[in-house]
C-alpha positions in Angstrom: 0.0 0.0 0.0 2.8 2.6 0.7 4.2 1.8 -2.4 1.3 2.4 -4.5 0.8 5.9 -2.4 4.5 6.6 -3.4 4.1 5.5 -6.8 0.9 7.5 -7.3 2.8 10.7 -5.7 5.8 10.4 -8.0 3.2 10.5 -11.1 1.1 13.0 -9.9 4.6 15.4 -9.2 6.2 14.1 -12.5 2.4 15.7 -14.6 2.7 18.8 -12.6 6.4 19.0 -13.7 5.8 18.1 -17.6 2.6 20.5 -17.4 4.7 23.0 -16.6 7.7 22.5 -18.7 5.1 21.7 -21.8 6.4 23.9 -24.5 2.5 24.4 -25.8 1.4 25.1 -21.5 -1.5 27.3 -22.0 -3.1 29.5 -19.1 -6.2 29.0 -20.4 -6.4 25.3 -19.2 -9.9 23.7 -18.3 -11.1 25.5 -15.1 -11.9 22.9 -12.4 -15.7 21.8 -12.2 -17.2 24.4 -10.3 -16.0 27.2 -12.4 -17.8 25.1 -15.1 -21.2 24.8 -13.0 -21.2 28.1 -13.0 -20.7 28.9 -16.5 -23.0 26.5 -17.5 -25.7 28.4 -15.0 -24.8 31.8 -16.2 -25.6 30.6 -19.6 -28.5 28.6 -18.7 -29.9 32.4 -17.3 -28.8 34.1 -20.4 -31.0 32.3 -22.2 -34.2 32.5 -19.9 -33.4 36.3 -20.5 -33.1 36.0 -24.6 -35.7 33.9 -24.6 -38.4 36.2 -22.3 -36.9 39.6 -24.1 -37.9 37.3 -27.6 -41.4 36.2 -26.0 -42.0 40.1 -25.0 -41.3 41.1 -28.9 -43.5 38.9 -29.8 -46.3 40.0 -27.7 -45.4 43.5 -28.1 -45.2 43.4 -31.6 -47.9 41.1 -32.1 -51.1 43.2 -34.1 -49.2 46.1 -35.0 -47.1 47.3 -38.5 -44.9 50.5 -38.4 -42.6 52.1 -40.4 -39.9 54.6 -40.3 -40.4 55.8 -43.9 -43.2 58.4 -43.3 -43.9 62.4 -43.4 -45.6 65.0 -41.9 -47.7 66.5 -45.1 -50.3 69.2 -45.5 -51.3 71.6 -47.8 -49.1 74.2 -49.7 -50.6 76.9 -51.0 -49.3 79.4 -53.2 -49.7 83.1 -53.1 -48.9 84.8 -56.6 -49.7 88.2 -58.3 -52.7 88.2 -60.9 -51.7 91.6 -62.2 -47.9 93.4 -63.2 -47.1 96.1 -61.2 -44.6 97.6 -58.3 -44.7 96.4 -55.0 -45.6 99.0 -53.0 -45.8 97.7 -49.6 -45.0 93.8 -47.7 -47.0 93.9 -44.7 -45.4 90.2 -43.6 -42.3 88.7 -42.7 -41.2 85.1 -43.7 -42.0 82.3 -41.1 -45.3 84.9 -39.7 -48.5 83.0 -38.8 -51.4 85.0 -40.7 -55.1 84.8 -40.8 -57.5 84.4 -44.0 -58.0 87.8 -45.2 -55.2 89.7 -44.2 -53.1 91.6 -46.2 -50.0 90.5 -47.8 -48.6 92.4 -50.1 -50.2 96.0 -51.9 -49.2 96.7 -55.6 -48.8 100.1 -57.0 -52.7 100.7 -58.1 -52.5 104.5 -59.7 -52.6 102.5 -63.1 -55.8 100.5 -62.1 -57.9 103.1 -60.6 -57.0 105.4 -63.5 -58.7 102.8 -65.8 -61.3 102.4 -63.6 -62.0 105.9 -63.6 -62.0 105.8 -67.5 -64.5 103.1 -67.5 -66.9 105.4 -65.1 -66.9 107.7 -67.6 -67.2 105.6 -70.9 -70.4 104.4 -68.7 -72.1 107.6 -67.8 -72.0 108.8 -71.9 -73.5 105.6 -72.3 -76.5 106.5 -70.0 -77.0 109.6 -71.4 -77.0 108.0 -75.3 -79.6 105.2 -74.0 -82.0 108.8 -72.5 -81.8 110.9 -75.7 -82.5 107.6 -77.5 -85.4 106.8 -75.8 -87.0 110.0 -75.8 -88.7 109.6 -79.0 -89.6 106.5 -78.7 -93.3 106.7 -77.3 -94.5 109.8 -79.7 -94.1 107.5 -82.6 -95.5 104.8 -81.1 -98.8 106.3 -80.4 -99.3 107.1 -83.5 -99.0 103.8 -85.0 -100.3 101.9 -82.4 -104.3 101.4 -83.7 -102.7 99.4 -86.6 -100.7 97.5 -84.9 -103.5 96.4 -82.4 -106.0 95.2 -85.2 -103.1 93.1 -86.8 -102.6 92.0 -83.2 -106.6 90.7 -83.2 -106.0 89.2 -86.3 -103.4 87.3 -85.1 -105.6 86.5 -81.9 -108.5 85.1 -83.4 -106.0 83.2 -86.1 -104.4 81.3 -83.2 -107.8 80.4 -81.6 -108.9 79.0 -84.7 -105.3 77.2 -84.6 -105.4 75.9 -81.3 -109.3 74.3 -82.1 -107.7 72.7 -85.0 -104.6 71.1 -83.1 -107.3 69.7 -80.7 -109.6 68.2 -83.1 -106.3 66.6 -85.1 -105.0 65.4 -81.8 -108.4 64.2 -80.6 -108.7 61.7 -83.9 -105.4 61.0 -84.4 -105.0 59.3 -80.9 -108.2 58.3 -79.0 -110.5 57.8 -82.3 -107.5 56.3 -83.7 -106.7 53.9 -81.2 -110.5 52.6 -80.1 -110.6 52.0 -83.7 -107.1 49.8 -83.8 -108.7 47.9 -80.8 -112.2 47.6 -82.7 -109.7 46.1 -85.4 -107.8 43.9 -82.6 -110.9 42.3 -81.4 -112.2 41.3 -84.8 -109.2 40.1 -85.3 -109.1 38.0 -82.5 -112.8 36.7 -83.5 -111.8 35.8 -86.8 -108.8 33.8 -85.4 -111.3 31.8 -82.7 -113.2 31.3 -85.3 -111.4 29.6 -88.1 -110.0 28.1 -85.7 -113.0 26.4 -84.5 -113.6 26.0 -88.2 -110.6 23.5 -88.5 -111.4 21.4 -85.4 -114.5 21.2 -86.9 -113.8 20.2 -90.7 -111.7 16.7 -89.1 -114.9 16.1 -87.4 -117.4 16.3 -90.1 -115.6 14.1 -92.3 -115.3 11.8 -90.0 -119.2 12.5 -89.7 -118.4 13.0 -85.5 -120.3 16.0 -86.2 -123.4 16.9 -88.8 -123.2 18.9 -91.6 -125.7 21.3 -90.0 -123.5 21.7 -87.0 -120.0 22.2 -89.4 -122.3 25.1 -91.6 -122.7 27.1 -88.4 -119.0 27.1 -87.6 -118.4 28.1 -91.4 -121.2 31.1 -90.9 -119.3 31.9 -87.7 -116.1 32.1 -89.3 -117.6 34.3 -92.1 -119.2 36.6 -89.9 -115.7 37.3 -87.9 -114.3 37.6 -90.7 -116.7 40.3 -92.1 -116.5 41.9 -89.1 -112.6 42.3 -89.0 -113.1 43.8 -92.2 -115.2 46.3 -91.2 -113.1 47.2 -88.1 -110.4 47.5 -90.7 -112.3 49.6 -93.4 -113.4 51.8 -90.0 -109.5 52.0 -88.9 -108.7 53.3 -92.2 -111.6 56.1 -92.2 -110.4 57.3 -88.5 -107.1 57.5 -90.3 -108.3 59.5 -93.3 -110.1 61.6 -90.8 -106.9 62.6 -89.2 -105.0 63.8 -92.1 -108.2 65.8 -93.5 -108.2 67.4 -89.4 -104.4 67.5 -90.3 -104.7 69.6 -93.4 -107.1 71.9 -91.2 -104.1 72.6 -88.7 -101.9 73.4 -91.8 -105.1 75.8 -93.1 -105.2 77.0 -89.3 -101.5 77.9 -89.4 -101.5 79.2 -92.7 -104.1 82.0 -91.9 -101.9 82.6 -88.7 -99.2 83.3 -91.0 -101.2 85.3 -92.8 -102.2 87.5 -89.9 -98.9 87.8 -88.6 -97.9 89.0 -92.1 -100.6 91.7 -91.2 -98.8 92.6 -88.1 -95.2 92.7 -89.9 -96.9 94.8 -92.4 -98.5 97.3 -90.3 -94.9 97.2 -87.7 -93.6 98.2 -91.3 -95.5 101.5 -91.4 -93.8 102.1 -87.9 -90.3 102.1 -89.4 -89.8 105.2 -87.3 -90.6 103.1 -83.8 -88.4 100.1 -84.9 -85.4 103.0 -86.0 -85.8 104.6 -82.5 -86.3 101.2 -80.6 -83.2 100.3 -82.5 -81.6 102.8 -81.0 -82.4 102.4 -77.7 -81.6 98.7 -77.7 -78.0 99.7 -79.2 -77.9 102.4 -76.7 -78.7 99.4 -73.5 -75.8 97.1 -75.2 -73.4 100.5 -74.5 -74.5 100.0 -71.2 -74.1 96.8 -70.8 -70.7 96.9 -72.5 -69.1 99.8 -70.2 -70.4 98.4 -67.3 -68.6 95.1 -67.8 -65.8 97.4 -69.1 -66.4 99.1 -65.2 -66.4 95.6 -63.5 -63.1 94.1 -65.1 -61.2 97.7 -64.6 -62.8 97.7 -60.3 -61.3 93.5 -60.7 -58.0 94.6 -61.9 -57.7 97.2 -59.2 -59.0 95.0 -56.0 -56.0 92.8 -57.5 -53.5 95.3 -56.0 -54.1 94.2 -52.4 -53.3 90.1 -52.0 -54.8 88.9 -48.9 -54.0 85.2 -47.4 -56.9 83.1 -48.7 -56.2 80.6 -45.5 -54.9 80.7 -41.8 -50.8 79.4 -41.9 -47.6 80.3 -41.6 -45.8 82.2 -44.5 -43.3 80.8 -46.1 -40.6 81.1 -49.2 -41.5 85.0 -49.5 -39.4 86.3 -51.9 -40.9 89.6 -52.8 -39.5 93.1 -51.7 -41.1 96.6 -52.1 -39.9 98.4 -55.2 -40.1 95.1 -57.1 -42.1 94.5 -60.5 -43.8 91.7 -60.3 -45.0 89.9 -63.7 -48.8 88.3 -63.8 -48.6 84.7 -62.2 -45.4 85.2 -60.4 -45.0 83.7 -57.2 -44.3 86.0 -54.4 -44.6 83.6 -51.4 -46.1 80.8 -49.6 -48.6 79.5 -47.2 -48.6 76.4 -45.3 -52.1 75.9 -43.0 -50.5 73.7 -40.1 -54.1 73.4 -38.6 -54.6 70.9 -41.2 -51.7 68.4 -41.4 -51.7 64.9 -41.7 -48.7 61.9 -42.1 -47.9 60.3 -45.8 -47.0 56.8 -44.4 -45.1 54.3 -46.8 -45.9 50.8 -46.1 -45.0 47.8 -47.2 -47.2 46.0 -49.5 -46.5 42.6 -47.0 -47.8 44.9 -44.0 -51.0 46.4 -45.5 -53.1 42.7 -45.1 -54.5 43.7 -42.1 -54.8 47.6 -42.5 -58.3 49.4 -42.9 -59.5 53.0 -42.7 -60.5 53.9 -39.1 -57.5 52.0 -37.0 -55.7 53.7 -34.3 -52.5 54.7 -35.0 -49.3 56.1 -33.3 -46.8 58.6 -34.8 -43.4 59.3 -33.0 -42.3 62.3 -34.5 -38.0 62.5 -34.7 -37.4 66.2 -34.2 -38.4 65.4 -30.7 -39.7 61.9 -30.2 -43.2 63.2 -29.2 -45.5 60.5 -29.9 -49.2 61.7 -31.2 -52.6 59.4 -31.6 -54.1 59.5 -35.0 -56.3 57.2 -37.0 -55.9 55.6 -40.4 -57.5 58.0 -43.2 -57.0 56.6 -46.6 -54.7 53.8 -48.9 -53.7 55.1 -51.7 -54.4 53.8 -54.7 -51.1 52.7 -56.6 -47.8 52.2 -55.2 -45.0 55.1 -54.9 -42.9 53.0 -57.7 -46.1 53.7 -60.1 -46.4 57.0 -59.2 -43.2 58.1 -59.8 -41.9 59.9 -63.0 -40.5 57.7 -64.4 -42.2 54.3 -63.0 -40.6 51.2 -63.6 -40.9 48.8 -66.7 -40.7 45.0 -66.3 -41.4 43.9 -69.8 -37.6 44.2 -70.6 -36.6 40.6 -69.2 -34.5 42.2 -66.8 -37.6 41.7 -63.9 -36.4 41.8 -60.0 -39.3 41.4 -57.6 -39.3 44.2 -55.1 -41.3 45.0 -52.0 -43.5 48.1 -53.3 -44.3 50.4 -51.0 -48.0 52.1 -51.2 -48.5 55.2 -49.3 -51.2 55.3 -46.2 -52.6 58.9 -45.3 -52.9 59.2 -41.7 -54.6 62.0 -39.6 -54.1 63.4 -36.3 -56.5 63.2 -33.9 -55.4 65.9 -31.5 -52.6 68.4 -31.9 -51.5 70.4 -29.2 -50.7 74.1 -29.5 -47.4 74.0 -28.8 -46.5 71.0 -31.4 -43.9 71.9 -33.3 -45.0 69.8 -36.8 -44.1 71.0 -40.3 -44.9 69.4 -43.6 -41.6 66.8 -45.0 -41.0 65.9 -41.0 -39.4 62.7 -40.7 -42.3 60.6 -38.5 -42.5 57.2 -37.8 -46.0 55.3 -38.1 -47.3 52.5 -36.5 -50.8 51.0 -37.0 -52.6 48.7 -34.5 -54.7 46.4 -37.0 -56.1 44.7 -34.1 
């Protein structure tokens, strides 16, 4: 036994000594066991940790799709001048909040209200060309006006006579007309029943099923209908015939109305005085008319000299001084309304299975990382690819498929006063589809 302890002892010394004069010795030698329990139990936590972080992704994640590929938008509207002038006067400063109806800029208007002045004038000779005209007017028409009333009678009495006619023509050339065309469909319909009884019959008789006597009354019955749908017929035909002579009575009724009517052109004729001086008067109203427009446009161009906001926002882009001559259509600044703002998200196509207008939304803005609540607005209608310029052909061969993106308008439900939020703001959007 104490040689096997001595034996065991010399090899236990002569390891330790060729461990440590082992040319490849490495610090890094297996630690003992209970170093390796507890690696094995740090890892064994590590992953309870990955594995509960993963599970609380899931769950987190789970019903929602976001993106980082979305912008504040709104409207831009564009402020330019409608006339070409000198600025006289900016009453705003670039970056100002303004209201609807306030004042931007004033243009020179001594040009304008010169025109307009011209107009006034060209107006009022106008007036007094229509008065002078129409002073002679009711002298000459007195005069002639017994004439004119008789051919008026005349006309009267010719129309009358016109209208009767039109009635009696309509009167027979519907109801008369039609009770006849059903007088002519129910003989019709006799005859039929009839011969057709007829041939039933004829089988019978020769077969002698029937007697002569019998098959003689169905050919006197068939007779008879038949008479009478020619009758009905004959009777269509005069209904018809009265029509067109109650036809050639409206065209006698209209030709004496022509004729009076001639009596009234005629006897208007003797007035050629009245139609010169109503003429006149009519030529004088047009004058009117015409420098009144003329008035209107000329008072338009003026109130063009004073552009006021048409909305409530915040000026931007103004690049118009005073002293400047400004061209028709230029653009002399701009206007964003930031109470009406909304975010232009880009989706994936793979995300949008689940999205419909109405979910709730949140939007994390990144100038500050303020997070608003909003709601799901729109989808639009084609992807941005499609939209583009220049949107992409596949019919070349040279086909890559490529997640499209498609472009979801979301709105805020609540902005606060003192959000800072300007259109092209980089925004990130989630929707919670469930």
């Amino acid at each position: 036994m104490a040689n096997d302890s001595m034996l065991v002892d010399r090899d236990t010394e002569q390891e330790q000594t060729d461990r440590d004069y082992r040319p490849d010795h490495d610090e890094s030698a297996p630690e003992p066991p209970r170093s390796r329990r507890k690696l094995w139990f740090g890892l064994g936590i590590a992953a309870v940790v990955i594995g509960a972080a993963g599970l609380f992704a899931y769950f987190h994640y789970q019903g929602r799709v976001s993106t980082d590929n979305a912008q504040v938008d709104g409207h831009i509207v564009p402020v330019a001048s409608k006339i070409y002038g000198t600025v006289a006067e900016v009453l705003v400063k670039d970056n100002q909040l303004v209201k609807a109806g306030q004042v931007l800029v004033r243009i020179d208007p001594r040009d304008y209200q010169t025109r307009v002045d011209q107009a006034k004038a060209a107006l009022a000779y106008a007036e007094s060309q229509a008065r002078g005209a129409s002073a002679g007017v009711p002298l000459t028409t007195q005069t002639t006006a017994s004439g004119t009333s008789e051919a008026l009678a005349q006309v009267s009495a010719a129309e009358a006579d016109l209208a009767r006619a039109r009635s009696e023509f309509q009167r027979a050339s519907t109801a008369e007309i039609a009770q006849a065309q059903a007088n002519v469909t129910a003989a019709q319909a006799q005859a039929e029943r009839a011969q057709a009884d007829l041939n039933r019959m004829r089988p019978l008789v020769e077969k002698e099923e029937i007697s002569r006597q019998q098959f003689d009354a169905y050919v006197a019955a068939a007779r008879v209908a038949s008479s009478q749908l020619n009758a009905a017929q004959q009777q269509l035909e005069a209904t018809r015939q009265g029509a067109e002579s109650r036809r050639a009575a409206v065209t006698a009724a209209q030709a004496k109305v022509a004729q009076a009517n001639a009596g009234v052109a005629s006897s208007r004729a003797n007035q050629g005085q009245v139609a010169v001086r109503a003429a006149e008067v009519g030529s004088a109203n047009a004058g009117i008319q015409q420098a009144r427009a003329n008035l209107e446009a000329a008072q338009l161009q003026l109130s063009y000299s004073t552009i006021v906001a048409q909305t409530d926002g915040l000026v931007t882009r103004k690049n118009v001084e005073p002293g400047q001559i400004v061209q028709q259509g230029q653009a002399l600044m701009t206007i964003i309304p930031l109470n009406d703002i909304w975010v232009t998200a880009n989706f994936k196509e793979t995300q949008l299975r689940g999205v419909k207008v109405g979910q709730r939304c949140e939007i994390k803005i990144d100038l500050d990382g303020r997070k608003y609540e909003g709601h799901v607005d729109s989808i639009a209608g084609a992807t941005g690819a499609r939209m583009s310029l220049l949107p992409p052909e596949n019919a070349t061969g040279n086909f890559v498929k490529v997640v499209q993106r498609i472009p979801v308008k979301i709105y805020f439900d609540h902005v606060p006063p003192d959000a800072l939020l300007r259109p092209g703001m980089n925004a990130e959007a989630t929707i919670f589809v469930k």
